[in-house]
Residue, then its C-alpha position, 0 to 999 in steps of 0.5 A: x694157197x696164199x692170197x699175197x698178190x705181191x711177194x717180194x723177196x730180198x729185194x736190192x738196188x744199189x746205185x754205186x755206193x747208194x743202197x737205195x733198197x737193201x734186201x727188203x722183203x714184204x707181203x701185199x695181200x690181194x684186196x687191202x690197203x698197203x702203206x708202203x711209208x718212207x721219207x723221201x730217199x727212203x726206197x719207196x719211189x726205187x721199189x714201186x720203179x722195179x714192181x713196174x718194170x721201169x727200174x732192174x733190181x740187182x737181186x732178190x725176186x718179185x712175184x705179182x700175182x703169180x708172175x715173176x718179173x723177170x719172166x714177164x714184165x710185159x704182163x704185169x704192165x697191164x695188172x698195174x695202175x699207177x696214180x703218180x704224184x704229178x699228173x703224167x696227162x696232157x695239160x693242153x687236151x680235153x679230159x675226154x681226149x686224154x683218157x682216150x689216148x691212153x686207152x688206145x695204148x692198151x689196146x682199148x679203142x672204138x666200143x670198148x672205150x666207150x664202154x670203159x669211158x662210161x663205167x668211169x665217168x659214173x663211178x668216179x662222176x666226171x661226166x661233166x668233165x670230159x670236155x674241159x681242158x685238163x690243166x683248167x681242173x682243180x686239183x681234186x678234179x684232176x686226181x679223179x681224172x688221174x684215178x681214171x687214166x690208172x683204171x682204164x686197163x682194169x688193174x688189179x693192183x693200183x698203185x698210189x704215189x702220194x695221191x692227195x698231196x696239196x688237196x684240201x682235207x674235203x677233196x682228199x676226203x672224197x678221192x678217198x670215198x671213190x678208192x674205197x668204193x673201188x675196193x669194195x666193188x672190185x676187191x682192188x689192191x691199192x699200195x699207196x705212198x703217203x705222207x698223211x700219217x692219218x691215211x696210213x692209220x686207215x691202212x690194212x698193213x703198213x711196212x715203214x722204210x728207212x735208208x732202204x731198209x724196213x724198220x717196221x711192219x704191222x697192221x696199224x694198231x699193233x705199231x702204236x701198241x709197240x712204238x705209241x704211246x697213249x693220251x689222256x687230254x684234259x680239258x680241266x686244269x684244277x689242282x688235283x690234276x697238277x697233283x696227280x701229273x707230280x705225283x705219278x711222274x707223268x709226262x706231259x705236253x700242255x697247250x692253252x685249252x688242254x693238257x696232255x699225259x702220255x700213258x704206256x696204254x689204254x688200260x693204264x689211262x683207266x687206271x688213272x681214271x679210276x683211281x682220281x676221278x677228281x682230277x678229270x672233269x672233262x677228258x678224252x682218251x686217245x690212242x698214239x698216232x702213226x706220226x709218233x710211230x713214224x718218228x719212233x722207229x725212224x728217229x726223224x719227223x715228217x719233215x724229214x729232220x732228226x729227233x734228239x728225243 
């Protein structure tokens, strides 16, 4: 028996002539971290709608742990979290009153809340939170507070929709700590959205959509094995190295402090290496990027522009 606890199948939603999803198929396998990555109006928001239930496919079929959605969407309501992009809390209301109004909607009220509010507030350290009003939190507060609000149901699948957008790199880095403990502690599936290629790069398994079709799909480092090229930068600007980049065709990108050669892969930049020890006093290797594989397979950057490239 398999682990996916998320199997679609020939999935489509169209909206008059708009294929927003046009017969995609994928695996999320329980516990891990899926990148489900797209510029907007890709498909992305259009697919999370239908594996919550908010949005009808046309066709094709949807399997969350074990159910299908057209047998019993009311019971994969409570194996999902979501964390949406805007804040769906109540502005005006304290923390506590907040996560309290939506525990009563699953039915979590008196003992049980407070039980479930302490379990939260220490995992995720708002203890000291609960009584500020929502709207005065900073924004890496309110997205603990948000994680929260997902988990109160206990889910297993927690859906991100561009979780850290707007934070500052510190505050993305401690939301990311407390998803990953949460992982760890409840083999919790996340599948997130996002538009940090450094994020994605992290992930267990990342399907990439484009005009509501997958382009690619692959763990991290088999997509820019396939689609990324390597880099040596070098430091070190002497004319051996000049010499080397003229006589071997190497594409480069040169900045004020470095330069960068592209290389096909990791065992061609030892090559180099080796075989012109002279030319590389002081370097690094680095393997290619999500943004280059991103930009690769879609033929558009992250800002949602066309390549000529």
């Amino acid at each position: 028996m398999d682990n996916n606890i998320i199997s679609v199948n020939n999935l489509k939603k169209y909206y008059k002539d708009v294929k927003a999803v046009d017969d995609i198929s994928f695996r999320v396998k329980e516990g891990e971290l899926f990148a489900f990555l797209g510029l907007n109006g890709a498909g992305k928001s259009t697919t999370i709608n239908i594996l919550c239930g908010a949005t009808k496919k046309d066709s094709g079929s949807v399997i969350i742990d074990g159910i299908d959605i057209d047998e019993n969407i009311s019971a994969i309501k409570y194996e999902i979290g979501i964390v949406f992009q805007n804040s769906v809390l109540d502005k005006q209301l304290s923390v506590y009153d907040n996560l309290k109004f939506k525990a009563a909607l699953y039915g979590i009220t008196g003992d049980a809340f407070i039980k479930k509010l302490d379990e939260l507030t220490a995992f995720l350290d708002f203890k000291n939170l609960l009584s500020r009003t929502f709207s005065k939190l900073s924004g890496g507060q309110k997205r603990r507070i948000d994680i929260a609000r997902a988990l109160l149901n206990n889910p297993k699948i927690l859906i991100l929709d561009e979780p850290t957008t707007g934070l500052d790199p510190q505050t993305r880095l401690t939301v990311w700590n407390c998803l990953n403990s949460l992982r760890k502690k409840n083999n919790l599936t996340i599948f997130l959205t996002t538009h940090y290629m450094e994020e994605s790069a992290e992930a267990d398994y990342v399907v990439i959509l484009d005009n509501g079709h997958i382009v690619a799909h692959d763990t991290p480092i088999s997509l820019k094995n396939a689609y990324a090229s390597d880099f040596i930068r070098a430091y070190s600007k002497n004319a051996k190295l000049k010499e080397l980049i003229i006589k071997e065709n190497i594409k480069t990108v040169e900045r004020e402090d470095f330069i960068e050669l592209e290389v096909e892969s990791i065992g061609r930049a030892k090559q180099l290496l080796l075989s012109y020890p002279e030319a590389f006093e002081d370097f690094e290797i680095n393997k290619g990027k999500m943004d280059d594989v991103f930009l690769k397979v879609t033929g558009k950057n992250l800002a949602g522009g066309s390549s000529n490239e």
